[in-house]
N, C-alpha and C positions, 0 to 999 in steps of 0.2 A: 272625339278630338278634345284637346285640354288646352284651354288656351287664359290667358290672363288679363287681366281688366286693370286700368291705369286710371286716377280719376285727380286731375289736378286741381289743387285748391290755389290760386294766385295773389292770396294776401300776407302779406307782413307786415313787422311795425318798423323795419328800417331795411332800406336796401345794404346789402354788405356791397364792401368796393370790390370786390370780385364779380357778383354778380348778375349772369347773362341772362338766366331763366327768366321766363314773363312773371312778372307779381307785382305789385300794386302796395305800395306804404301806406295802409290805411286802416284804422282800426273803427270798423263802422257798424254795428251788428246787425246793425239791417239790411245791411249791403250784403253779409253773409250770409245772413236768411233766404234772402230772394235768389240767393246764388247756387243755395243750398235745392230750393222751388226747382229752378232751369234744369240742375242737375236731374233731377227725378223725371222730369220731364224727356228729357235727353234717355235717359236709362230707360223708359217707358216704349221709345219707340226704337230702340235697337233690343230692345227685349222682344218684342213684334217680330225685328226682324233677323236676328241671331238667334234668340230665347231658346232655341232647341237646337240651334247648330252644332253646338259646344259646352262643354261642363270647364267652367271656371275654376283652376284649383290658388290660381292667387290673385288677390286684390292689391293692388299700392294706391295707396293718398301721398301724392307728393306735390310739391312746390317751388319756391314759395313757402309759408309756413304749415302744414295742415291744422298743425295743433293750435292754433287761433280762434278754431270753428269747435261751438259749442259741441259736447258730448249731445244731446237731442238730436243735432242736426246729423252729426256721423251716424248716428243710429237710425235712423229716416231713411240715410242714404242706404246703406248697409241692409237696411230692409226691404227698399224699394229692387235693391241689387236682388235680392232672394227671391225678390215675387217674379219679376223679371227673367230670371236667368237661373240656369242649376249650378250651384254653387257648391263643389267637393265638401265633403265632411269633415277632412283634415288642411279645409285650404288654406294657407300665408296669407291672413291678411295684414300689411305694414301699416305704418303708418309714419313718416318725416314730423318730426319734430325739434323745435326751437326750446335747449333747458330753462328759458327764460321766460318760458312761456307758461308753464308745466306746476300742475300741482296735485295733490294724490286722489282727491273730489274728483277731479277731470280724469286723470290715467282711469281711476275705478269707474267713470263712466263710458271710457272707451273700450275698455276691457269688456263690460258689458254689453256694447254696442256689439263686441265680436272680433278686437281688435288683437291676436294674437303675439306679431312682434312691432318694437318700435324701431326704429333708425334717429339715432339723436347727433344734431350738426353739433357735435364738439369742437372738430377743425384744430384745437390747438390744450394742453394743458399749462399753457402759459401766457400768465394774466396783458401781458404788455403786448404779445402778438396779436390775442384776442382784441386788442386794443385797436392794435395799428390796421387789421384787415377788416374792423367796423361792425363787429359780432358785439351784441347786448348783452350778452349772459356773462356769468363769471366763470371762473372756474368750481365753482362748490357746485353752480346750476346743475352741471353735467355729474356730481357726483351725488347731488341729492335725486336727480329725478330716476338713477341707475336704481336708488335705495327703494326711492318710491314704486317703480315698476315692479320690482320682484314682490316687494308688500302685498302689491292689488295680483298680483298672479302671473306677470307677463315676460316669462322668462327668454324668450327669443330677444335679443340685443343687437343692436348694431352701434358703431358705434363712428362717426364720420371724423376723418381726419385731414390736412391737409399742410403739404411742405414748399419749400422755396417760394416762402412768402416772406414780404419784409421783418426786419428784425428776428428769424427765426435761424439759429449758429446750429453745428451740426450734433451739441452738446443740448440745447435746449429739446429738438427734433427730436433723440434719444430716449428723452425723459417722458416726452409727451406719450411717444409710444407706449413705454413702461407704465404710465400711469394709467394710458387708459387697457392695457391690458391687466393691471392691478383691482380694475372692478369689474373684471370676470367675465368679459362679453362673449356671445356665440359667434360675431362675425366682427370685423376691420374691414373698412373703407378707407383707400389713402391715395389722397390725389397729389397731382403738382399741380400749382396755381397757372392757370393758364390766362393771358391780359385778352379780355375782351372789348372789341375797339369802342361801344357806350357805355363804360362803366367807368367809376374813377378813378381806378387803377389805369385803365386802357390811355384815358387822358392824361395824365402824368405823364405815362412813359412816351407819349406823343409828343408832350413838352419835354421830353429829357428828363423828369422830375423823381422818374423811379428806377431804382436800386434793384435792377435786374438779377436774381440767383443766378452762379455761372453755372455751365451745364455738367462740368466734377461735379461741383457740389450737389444739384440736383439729383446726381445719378445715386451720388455716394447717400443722401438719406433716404432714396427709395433702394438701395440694398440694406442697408443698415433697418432698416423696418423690416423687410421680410427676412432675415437672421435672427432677428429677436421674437419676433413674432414663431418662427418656424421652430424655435427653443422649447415654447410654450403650447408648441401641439398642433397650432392653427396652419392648415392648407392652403399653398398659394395659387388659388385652382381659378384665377383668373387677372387678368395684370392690376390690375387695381383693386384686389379684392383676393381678401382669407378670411379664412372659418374654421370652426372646430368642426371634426368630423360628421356631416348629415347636416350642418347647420348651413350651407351654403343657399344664397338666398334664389328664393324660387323662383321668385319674379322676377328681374333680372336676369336670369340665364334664360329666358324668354328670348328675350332680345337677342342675345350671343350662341342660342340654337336655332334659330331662324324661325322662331313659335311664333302663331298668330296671337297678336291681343288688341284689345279694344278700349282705345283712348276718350273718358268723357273729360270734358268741361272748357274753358276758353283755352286756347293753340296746345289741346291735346292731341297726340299723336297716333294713329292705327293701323295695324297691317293685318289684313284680313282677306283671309282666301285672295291672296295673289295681287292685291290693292294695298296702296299707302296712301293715307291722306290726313289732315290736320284743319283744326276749328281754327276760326277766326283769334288773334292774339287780342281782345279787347271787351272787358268784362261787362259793361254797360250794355252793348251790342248782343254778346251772347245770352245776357237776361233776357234783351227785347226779343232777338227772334225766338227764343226758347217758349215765349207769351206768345207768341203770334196763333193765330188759329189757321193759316196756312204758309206755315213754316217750311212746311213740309212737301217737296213734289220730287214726281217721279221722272226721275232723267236717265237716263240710261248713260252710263258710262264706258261707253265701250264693253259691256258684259254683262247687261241686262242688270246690276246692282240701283240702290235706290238709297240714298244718303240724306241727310238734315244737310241740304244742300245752303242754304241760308247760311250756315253756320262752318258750313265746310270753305276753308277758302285755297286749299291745294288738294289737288288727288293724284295718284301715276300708278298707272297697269303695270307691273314689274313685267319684264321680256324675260324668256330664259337667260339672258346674258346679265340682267337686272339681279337675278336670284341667285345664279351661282358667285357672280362675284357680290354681293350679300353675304351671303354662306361662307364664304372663305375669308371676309374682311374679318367678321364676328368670331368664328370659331376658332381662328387663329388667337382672338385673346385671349382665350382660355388655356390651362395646363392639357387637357385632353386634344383640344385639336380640334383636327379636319381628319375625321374618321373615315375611312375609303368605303364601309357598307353602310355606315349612314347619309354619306352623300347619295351615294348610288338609289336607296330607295327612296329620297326626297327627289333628287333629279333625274332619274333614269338612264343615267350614262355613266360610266365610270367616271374615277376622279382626270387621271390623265389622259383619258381620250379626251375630254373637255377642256385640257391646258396642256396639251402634247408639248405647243409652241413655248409653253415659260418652265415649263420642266429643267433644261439643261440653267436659268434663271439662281430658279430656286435653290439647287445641287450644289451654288458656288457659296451660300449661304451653308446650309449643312457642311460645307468641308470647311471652312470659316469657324464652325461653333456657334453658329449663330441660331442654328433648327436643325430640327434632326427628322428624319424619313424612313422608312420601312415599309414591309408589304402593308401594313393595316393603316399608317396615320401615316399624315406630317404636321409639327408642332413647332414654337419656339422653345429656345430657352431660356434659361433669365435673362443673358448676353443678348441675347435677341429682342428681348422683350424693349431695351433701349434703343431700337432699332426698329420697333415693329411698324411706323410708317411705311419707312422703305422695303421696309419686305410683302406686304399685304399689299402694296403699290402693283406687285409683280399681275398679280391674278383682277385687278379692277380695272 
């Protein structure tokens, strides 16, 4: 079984007003060290107890900033992961990074750590948006650290972007695309800004104080990106997410093919043989119990599993009703779909014996143009894709 390993690193040097993620504005390096410690410690005893379940073929470091944490300490990790666990020989490993953060010393020591491709939060190619959503870098950051990666050897690219944020007209959104498809990436990521209610976006618009994108506009720059994008080669082979051919990112479509993988470090996330469950959101905590010398005990959860329970602060047995609508929320976000013999041999029932009842649902959508169905799949379409709450709504 192939499954992926997720390892959150929760430091920054500035919260952006968008964001929801857990992390911590703190540049402390010895808080990183010790974080770095728990981390291995954590990998130690799920190597015990996964270590031979599963061959890892991709790792992600995300955030938060990863690229905060010294090259030593990725490498540590990165090793502790090998001794640990089997680890594929062509596996993806990511890494999130901050251009701000980044310098070719560090890329060439992550490289050497193992680290194959990066994902850099660009978010914008325009210096005043960059401004107004609270991002530190400039705009050269995101094209020097492009130059710098290929230099030290690290040609997988991602490259983060994001629309219907203040000050960003449907002209500027345009440009950004273009620029950052002008340094050559293997993948795009493009989000809409979404107001999360503790962040300072969230509280403005609470006051009335923020300048809401209307939802034409919205629609019109995430079509407008994948026309340009799709000019230039790149597949839009899941809603939020293109690639140049084979480069589609591996870890990630984890999540959106209902693949198990395994979440370390503080409120990282896991779904593992049939269980989801998630660490404590609170970094000081997760060192201490990570120290603990009985950190660790055997609870039975409903199926004889045995977790860093100290550190675990949610868990849920998925039901057969839990998995298939799972499966069908995720795979619908993708270009491929909801495959009828891949369901079948993950869940053991056909697809529409399982949704007999939202079948005639769905079909109004298809005649609509909204998704489309055949003997083998059903998928959206783009149209659909603007839609795709309401549709995925049908089957959860």
């Amino acid at each position: 079984m192939a499954a992926g390993i997720y390892i959150h690193i929760p430091f920054c040097l500035k919260k952006c007003y968008y964001c929801d993620f857990f992390s911590k504005a703190v540049d402390d390096k010895d808080l990183r060290k010790q974080y770095a410690i728990a981390l291995i410690q954590e990998i130690n005893f799920y190597g015990k107890k996964y270590g031979k379940s599963f061959v890892a073929d991709s790792i992600f470091f995300g955030g938060g900033t990863p690229s905060l944490m010294e090259p030593k300490l990725i490498n540590a990790i990165i090793s502790a992961l090998k001794k640990n666990f089997t680890i594929a020989e062509d596996a993806e490993i990511s890494m999130e990074c901050n251009p701000a953060t980044m310098g070719s010393r560090k890329l060439s020591g992550y490289k050497k750590a193992g680290v194959n491709r990066i994902s850099i939060g660009a978010q914008s190619f325009d210096k005043n948006v960059l401004e107004k959503i609270g991002r530190i870098h400039k705009v050269e950051d995101i094209k020097k650290t492009v130059k710098m990666a290929h230099m030290v050897g690290i040609k997988n690219i991602n490259l983060d972007l994001m629309f219907a944020v203040p000050g960003l007209g449907l002209m500027s959104w345009r440009k950004t695309v273009k620029a950052a498809i002008k340094l050559k990436p293997q993948h795009i990521s493009f989000y809409s800004l979404e107001i999360a209610e503790d962040t300072p976006f969230g509280k403005q618009y609470k006051m009335g104080q923020f300048e809401e994108t209307s939802i034409f506009v919205d629609r019109k720059m995430y079509h407008d990106a994948i026309k340009i994008m799709k000019r230039k080669g790149f597949n839009h082979y899941e809603i939020s997410n293109m690639a140049l051919p084979g480069k589609e990112c591996r870890h990630n479509k984890k999540y959106w093919e209902f693949e198990d993988y395994l979440g370390l470090g503080a409120s990282a996330h896991s779904f593992i043989k049939g269980v989801r469950y998630s660490n404590i959101s609170d970094i000081e905590k997760y060192i201490k119990y990570m120290r603990s010398q009985d950190m660790y005990s055997d609870t039975v959860l409903g199926s004889s599993k045995t977790y860093a329970t100290e550190c675990v602060d949610s868990f849920h047995i998925n039901t057969f009703a839990d998995d298939v609508s799972e499966y069908v929320f995720t795979a619908l976000r993708t270009k491929e779909g909801v495959v009828f013999k891949k369901f079948e041999e993950k869940m053991g029932k056909p697809f529409w014996d399982v949704f007999v009842n939202e079948k005639k649902k769905f079909e109004k959508f298809v005649r609509d143009g909204y998704a489309i169905s055949d003997k083998e799949h059903i998928a959206l379409t783009e149209e659909g894709m603007d839609i795709s709450n309401r549709i995925m709504a049908i089957f959860v």
